[in-house]
N, C-alpha and C positions, 0 to 999 in steps of 0.2 A: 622706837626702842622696844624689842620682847620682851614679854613679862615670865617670869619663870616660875607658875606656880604648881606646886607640888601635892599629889594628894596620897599619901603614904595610907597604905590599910583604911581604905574607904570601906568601910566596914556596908554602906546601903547598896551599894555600887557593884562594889566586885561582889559581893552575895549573890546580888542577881544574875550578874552575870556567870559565875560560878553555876549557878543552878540552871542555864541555858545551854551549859559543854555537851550535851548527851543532846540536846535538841540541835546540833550540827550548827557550821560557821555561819550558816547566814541569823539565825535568830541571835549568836553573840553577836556578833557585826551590828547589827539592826536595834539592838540594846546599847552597843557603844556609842553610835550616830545620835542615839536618844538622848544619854546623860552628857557629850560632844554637843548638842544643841542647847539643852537647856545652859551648858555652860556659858556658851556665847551668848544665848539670849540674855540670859539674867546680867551679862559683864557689860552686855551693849545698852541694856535700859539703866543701868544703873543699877541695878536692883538687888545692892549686897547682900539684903538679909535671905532673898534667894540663890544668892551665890555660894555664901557661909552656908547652907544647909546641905549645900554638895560635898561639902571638906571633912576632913577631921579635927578634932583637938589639934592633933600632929601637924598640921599645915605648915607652911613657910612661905612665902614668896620675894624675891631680889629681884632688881632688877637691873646688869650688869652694864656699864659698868660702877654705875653707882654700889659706894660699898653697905649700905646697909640693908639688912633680912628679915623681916617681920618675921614672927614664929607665936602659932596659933592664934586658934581663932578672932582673939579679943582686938592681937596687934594688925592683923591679917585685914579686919574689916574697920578698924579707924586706920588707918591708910587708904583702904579703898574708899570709904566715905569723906575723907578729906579731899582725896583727888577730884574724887567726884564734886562737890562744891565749889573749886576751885578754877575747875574750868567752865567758859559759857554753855550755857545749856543743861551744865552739869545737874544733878539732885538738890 
C-alpha cells in the first residue's frame, strides 16, 4: 500500500537546496538524492524521531484507500511508532 507523505515548506530542505540553484543541477540533484536517502533510511530502520526531523509542523500523511490523515508532527509519528511495534521486527 503507498504511503503518501507530504512535506510542505520544509523549511532545512528546500534552503538548502535553494542555496545550491547558482551551483548548477547536479549539486541540487546530489542534495535531493541526500535528504531522498536519509528519508528511506530513517522509514526503513524505524527510526521516526529521524524521520520527524525531516518534516514540518505542516506534515500529513494518508494512506489511500484507507480514509484517515495524520496532520503534524505529533499525529504523524504516533502512527508511525504504532506501526512500527505492531509489526514483527518492528521498534
Amino acid at each position: 500500500m503507498p504511503t503518501d507523505v507530504a512535506v510542505p515548506d520544509c523549511d532545512d530542505c528546500y534552503c538548502s537546496l535553494n542555496l545550491l540553484r547558482d551551483q548548477g543541477p547536479q549539486a541540487r540533484e546530489a542534495a535531493e538524492r541526500d535528504i531522498a536517502r536519509k528519508f528511506v533510511h530513517a522509514f526503513s530502520r524505524d527510526d521516526i524521531g529521524s524521520f520527524l526531523e525531516l518534516l514540518t509542523d505542516q506534515c500529513w500523511l494518508s494512506m489511500p484507500p484507507a480514509s484517515e490523515r495524520y496532520v503534524g508532527l505529533t499525529a504523524v509519528g504516533s502512527f508511525l511508532r504504532a506501526r512500527a511495534e505492531g509489526r514483527p521486527g518492528g521498534s
